[in-house]
C-alpha positions as CSV (number, residue, x, y, z in Angstrom):
1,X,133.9,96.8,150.2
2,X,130.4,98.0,149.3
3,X,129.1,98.8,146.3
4,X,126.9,101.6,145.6
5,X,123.9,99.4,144.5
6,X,123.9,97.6,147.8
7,X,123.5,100.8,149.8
8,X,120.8,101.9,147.8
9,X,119.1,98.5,148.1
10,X,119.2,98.1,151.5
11,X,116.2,97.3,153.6
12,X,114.9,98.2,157.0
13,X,114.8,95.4,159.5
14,X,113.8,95.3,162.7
15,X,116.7,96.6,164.0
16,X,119.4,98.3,163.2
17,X,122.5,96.8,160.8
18,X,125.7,97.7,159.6
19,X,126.9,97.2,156.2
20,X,130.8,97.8,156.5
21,X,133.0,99.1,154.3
22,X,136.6,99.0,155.4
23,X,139.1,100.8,157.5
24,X,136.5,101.6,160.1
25,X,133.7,102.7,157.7
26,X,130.2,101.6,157.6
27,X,126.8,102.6,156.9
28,X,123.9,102.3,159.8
29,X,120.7,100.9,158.2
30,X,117.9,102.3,160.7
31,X,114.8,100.7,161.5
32,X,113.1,103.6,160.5
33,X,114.9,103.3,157.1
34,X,117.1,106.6,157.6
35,X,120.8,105.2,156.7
36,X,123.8,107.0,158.2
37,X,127.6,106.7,157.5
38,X,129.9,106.2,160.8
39,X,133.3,105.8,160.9
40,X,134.9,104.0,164.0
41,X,138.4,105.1,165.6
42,X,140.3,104.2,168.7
43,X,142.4,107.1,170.0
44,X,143.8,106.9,173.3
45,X,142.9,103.8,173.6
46,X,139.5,104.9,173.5
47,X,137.1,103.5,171.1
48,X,134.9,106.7,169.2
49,X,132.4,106.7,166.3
50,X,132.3,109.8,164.3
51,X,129.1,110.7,162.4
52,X,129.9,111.4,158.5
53,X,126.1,112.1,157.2
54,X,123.4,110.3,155.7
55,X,122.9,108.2,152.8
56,X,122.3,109.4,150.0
57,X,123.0,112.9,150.9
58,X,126.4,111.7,151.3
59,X,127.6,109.5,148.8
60,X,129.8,106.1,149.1
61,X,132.6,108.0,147.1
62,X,132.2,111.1,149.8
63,X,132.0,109.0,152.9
64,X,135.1,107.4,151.7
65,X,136.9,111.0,151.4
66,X,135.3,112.1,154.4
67,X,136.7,108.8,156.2
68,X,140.0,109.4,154.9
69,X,140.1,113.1,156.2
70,X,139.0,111.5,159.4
71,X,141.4,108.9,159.3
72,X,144.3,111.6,158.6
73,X,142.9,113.4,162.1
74,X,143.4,110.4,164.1
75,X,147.5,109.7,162.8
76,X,147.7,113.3,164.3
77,X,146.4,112.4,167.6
78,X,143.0,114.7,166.6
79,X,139.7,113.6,167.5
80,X,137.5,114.5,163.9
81,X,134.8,114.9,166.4
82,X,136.2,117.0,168.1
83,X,137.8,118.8,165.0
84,X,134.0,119.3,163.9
85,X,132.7,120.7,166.8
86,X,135.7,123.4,166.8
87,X,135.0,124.2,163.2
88,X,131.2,124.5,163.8
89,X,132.1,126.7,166.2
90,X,134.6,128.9,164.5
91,X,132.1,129.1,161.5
92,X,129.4,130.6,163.8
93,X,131.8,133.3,165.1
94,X,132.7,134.3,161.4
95,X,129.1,134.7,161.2
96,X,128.5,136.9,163.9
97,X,131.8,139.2,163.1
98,X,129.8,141.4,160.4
99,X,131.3,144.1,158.1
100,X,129.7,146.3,160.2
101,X,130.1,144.7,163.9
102,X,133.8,145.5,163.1
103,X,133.5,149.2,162.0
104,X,131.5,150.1,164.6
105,X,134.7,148.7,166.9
106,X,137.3,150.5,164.4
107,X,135.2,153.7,165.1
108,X,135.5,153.4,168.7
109,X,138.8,153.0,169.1
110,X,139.9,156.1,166.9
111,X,140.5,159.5,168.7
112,X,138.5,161.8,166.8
113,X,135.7,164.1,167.7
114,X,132.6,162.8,167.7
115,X,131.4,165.1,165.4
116,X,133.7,163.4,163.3
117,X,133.0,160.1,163.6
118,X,129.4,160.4,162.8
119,X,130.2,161.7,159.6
120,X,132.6,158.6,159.2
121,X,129.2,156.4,160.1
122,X,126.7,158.3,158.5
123,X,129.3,157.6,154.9
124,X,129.4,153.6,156.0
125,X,125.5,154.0,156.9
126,X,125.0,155.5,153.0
127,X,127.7,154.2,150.8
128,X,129.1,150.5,152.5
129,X,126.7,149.0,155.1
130,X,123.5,148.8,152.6
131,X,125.8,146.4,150.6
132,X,128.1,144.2,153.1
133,X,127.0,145.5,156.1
134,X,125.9,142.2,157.6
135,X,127.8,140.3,155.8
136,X,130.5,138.1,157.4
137,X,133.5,140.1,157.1
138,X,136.2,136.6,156.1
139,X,133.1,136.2,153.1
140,X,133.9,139.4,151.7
141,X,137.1,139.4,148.6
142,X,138.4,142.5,146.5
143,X,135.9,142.3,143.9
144,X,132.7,143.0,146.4
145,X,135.5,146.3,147.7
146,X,135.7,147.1,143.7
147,X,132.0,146.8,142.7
148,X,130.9,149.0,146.3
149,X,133.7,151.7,145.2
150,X,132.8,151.4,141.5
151,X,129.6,152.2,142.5
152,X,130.1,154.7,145.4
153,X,132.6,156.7,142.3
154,X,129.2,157.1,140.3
155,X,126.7,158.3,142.9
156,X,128.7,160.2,145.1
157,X,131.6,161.4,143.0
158,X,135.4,160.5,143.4
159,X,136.3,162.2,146.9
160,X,132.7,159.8,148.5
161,X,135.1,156.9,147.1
162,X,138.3,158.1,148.5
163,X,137.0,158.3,152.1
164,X,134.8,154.3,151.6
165,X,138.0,153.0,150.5
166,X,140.3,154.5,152.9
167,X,137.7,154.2,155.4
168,X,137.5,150.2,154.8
169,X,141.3,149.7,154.6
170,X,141.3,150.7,157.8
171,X,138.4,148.5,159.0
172,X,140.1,145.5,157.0
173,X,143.2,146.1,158.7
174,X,141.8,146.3,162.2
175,X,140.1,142.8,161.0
176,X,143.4,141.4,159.9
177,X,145.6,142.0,162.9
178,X,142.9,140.8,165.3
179,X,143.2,137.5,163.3
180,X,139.4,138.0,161.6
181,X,140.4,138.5,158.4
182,X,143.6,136.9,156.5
183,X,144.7,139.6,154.7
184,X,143.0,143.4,153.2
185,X,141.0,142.5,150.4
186,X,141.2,146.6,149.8
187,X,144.0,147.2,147.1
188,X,145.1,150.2,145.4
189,X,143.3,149.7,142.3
190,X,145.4,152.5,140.2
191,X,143.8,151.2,137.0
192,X,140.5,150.1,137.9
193,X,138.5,153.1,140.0
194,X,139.0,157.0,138.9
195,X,141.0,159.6,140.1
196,X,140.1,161.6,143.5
197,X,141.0,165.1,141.4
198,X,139.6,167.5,144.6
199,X,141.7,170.3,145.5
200,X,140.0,171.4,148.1
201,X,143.4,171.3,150.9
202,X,145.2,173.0,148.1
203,X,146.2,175.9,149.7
204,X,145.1,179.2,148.5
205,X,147.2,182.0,146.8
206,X,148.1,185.7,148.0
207,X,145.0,186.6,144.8
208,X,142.6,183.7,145.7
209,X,143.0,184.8,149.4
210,X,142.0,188.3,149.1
211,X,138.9,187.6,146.2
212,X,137.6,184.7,149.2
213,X,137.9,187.7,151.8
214,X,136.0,190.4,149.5
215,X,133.6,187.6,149.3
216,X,132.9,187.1,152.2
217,X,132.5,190.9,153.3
218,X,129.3,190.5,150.4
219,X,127.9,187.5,151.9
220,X,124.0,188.5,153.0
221,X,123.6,185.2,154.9
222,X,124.0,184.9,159.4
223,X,126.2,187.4,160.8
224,X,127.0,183.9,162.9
225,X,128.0,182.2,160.2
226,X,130.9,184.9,159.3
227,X,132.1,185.4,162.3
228,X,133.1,181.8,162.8
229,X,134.8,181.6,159.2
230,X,136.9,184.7,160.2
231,X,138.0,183.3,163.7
232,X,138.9,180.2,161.9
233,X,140.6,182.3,159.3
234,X,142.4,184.5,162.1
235,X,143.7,181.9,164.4
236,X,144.1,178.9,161.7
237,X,141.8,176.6,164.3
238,X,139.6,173.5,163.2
239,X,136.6,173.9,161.5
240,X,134.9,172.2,164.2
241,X,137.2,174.4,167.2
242,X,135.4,177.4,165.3
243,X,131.9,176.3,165.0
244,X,131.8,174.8,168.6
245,X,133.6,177.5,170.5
246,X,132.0,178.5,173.7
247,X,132.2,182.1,175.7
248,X,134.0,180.3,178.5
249,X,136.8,179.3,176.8
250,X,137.7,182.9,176.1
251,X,139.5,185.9,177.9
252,X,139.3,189.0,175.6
253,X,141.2,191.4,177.9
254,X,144.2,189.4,178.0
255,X,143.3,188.0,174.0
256,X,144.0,184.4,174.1
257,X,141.3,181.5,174.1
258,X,141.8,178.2,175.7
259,X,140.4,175.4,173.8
260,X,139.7,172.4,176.3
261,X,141.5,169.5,175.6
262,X,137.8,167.4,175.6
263,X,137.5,169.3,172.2
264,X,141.1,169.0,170.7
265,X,141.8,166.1,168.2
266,X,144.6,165.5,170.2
267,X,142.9,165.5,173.4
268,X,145.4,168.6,175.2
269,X,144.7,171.6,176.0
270,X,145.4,174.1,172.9
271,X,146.1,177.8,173.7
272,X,145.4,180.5,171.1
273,X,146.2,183.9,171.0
274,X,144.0,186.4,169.3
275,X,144.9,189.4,167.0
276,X,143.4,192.5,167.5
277,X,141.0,192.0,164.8
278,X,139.9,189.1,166.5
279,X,139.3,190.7,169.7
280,X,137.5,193.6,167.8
281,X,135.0,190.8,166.2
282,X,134.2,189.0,169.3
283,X,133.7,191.7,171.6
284,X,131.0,193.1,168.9
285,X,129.4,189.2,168.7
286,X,129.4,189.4,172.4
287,X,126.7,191.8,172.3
288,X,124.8,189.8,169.8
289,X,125.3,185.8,171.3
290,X,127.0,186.6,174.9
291,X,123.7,185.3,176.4
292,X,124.3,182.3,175.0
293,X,126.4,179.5,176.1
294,X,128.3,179.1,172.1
295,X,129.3,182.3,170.7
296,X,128.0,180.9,167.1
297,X,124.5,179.1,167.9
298,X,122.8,176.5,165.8
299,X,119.8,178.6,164.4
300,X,117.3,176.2,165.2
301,X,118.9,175.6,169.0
302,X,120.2,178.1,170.2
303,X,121.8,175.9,172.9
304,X,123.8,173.9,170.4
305,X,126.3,174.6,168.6
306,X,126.4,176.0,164.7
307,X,127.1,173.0,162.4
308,X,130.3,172.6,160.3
309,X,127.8,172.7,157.6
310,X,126.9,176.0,157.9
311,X,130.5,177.2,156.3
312,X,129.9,174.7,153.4
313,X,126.3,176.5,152.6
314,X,127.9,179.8,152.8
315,X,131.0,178.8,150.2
316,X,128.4,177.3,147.6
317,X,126.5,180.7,148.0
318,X,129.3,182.5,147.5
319,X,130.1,180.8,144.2
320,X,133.5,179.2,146.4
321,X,132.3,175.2,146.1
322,X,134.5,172.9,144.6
323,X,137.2,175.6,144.6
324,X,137.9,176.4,148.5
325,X,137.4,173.8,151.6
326,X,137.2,175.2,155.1
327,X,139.5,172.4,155.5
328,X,142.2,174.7,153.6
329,X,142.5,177.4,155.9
330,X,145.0,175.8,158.0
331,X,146.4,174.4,155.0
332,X,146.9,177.9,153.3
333,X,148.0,179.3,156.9
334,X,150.8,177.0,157.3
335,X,151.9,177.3,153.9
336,X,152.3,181.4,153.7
337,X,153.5,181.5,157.4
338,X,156.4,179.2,156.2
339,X,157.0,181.7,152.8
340,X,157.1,184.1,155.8
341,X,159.7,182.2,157.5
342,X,158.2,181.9,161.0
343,X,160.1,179.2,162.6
344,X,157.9,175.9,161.6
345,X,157.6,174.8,165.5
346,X,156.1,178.3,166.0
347,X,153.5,176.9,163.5
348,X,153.2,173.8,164.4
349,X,152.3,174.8,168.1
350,X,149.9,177.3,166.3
351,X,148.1,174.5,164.5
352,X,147.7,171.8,167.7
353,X,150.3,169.4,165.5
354,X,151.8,166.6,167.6
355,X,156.2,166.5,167.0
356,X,156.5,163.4,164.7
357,X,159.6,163.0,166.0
358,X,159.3,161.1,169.4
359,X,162.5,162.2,171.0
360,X,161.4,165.8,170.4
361,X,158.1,165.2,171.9
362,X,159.3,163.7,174.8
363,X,161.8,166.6,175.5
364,X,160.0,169.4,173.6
365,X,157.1,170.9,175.7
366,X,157.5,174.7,174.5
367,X,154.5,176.6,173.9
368,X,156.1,179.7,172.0
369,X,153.2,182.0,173.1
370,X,154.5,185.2,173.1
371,X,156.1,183.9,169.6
372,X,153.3,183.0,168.5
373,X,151.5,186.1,169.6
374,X,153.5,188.3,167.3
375,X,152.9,185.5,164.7
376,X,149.5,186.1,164.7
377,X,149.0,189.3,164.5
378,X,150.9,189.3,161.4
379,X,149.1,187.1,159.9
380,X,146.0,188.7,160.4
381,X,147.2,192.0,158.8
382,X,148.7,190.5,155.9
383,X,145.1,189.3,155.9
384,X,143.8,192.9,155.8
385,X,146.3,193.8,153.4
386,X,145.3,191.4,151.2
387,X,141.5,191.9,151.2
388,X,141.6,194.9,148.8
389,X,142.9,193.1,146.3
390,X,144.7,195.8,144.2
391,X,147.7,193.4,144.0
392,X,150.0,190.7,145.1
393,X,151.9,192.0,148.3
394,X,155.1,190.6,148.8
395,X,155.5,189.0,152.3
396,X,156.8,191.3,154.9
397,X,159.9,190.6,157.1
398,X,159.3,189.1,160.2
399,X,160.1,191.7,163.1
400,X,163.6,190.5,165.2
């Protein structure tokens, strides 16, 4: 066996010699004085070197471990060489398959407006990517995930943390079941990262309903920008439905507007009947924005569409931030329709809400219009009841 003085004291000769070590180990003295550990094998009858390292990069003690590991390859029919080249190349895929490579895929494959995913991206772009964005995603554990919400809690507030971490839970999980990950290094962290206190889908009260109303008949801002938020408010749509509706989609005379399904969550068709007041609004905003393609146009282009944003700009103004989230509408709909006692699949339909239940959404394709109609209507006069704000009205029957 060799010692470690005689590998650092051997010499260069005019060729190349072996000093061997046992059990197929030996180090290569070079002519050029470089000195390299090999280990021989036979498998399949086939004799093989495998290159360990050089000397003294690689130690006698760690060329005897890494002959050993070797060795322990071979009894299992595995060439190391071969094992090494598969690892290499494993190791350079894990590389490649960034934090970010991967959400950009998540992203893709989720069915959401577009709109909405570039919020998603433009969060990642702000709050995640600047810190792990390019890192391998196997390389990243639960305390980098702590130290980005941690930090994300700070600057952006509690509900910018909620969405990262929900937002990489999903991304890990994507990761995990596609076998790039081995398990979510996202926890719950009950202890370690703040509440998320918002309220903002807390649906509003018969009071809070009618002061948001009054409000919003005071508002001094785009006669654009209220229009959409009482559409939204009068057929319970998306913010987005609202901001991006389009003269096309609508047929005043027979009040209903059809939302195409390229521009439903769900990707169907969604068919909404309009109240009278809602008729009454649009056919005055006709004669403001029926020239143009949107019947709420972005201010700077009129060929796009308004932004979402536009609503959240009007609530600060109005003193309503924090308090109320466009978001809520359909939450607060839903709620006092059921106090009302509409038949929840009347609301459901109303709100675009796929059946949980699959058997009922196999069999189940009723559209309750003409339900829904009357629905609708009394919703939006329990809306105009409400807006003077004298006091609490108590919810009407509904009509047999």
């Amino acid at each position: 066996m060799l010692s470690d003085i005689q590998c650092r004291n051997a010499k260069p000769r005019a060729k190349s010699y072996k000093l061997t070590d046992g059990k197929g180990l030996y180090l290569e003295v070079k002519s050029n004085g470089v000195k390299a550990w090999r280990y021989r094998f036979r498998l399949h009858g086939k004799e093989n070197v495998f290159a360990i390292g050089d000397y003294p990069t690689i130690s006698l003690v760690n060329a005897r471990k890494a002959r050993e590991g070797a060795r322990d390859l071979v009894k299992q029919g595995i060439s190391p060489v071969q094992a090494r080249r598969l690892d290499r190349i494993k190791r350079e895929k894990e590389a490649a398959t960034t934090f970010e490579a991967v959400a950009v895929e998540w992203l893709a494959l989720k069915e959401w407006e577009e709109i909405t995913k570039n919020k998603r991206l433009s969060m990642l772009r702000r709050v995640v990517f600047p810190a792990i964005g390019q890192i391998p995603i196997k390389q990243i554990d639960p305390s980098i995930i702590l130290t980005i919400l941690k930090k994300a809690a700070e600057k952006n507030g509690a509900s910018v943390m909620a969405e990262a971490k929900r937002t990489m839970y999903g991304i890990f999980e994507l990761a995990a079941e596609t076998f790039r990950v081995d398990s979510n290094p996202v926890h719950q962290w009950r202890e370690a990262l703040p509440k998320n206190k918002t309220q903002h889908k807390r649906p509003l009260d018969a009071v809070e309903i009618g002061a948001l109303l009054r409000d919003l008949e005071k508002h001094k801002g785009r006669y654009e920008t209220v229009a959409a938020f009482r559409l939204m408010w009068l057929t319970l749509c998306r913010t987005v439905e609202a901001c991006e509706a389009q003269w096309s989609e609508f047929d005043l005379d027979a009040a209903l507007w059809r939302i195409p399904a390229g521009r439903m969550k769900k990707r169907k068709e969604h068919v909404v009947p309009l109240p009278a007041q809602a008729v009454t609004m649009l056919h005055a905003l006709h004669g403001i924005t029926g020239h143009h393609a949107h019947l709420f146009p972005n201010r700077d282009d009129r060929t796009r569409p308004m932004s979402t944003a536009s609503f959240r700009q009007m609530l600060c103004t109005l003193g309503w931030a924090g308090r109320f989230s466009p978001h809520a509408t359909r939450t607060t709909g839903s709620t006092r329709l059921n106090e009302m006692r509409f038949p929840s699949d009347w609301i459901e339909k109303q709100l675009a809400h796929t059946e949980p239940n699959q058997v009922r959404r196999t069999y189940n394709h009723a559209d309750y219009f003409s339900d829904r109609v009357k629905m609708m209507q009394h919703w939006a006069d329990y809306l105009d009841e409400l807006k003077p704000g004298a006091t609490v009205l108590p919810f009407k029957k509904i009509a047999s």
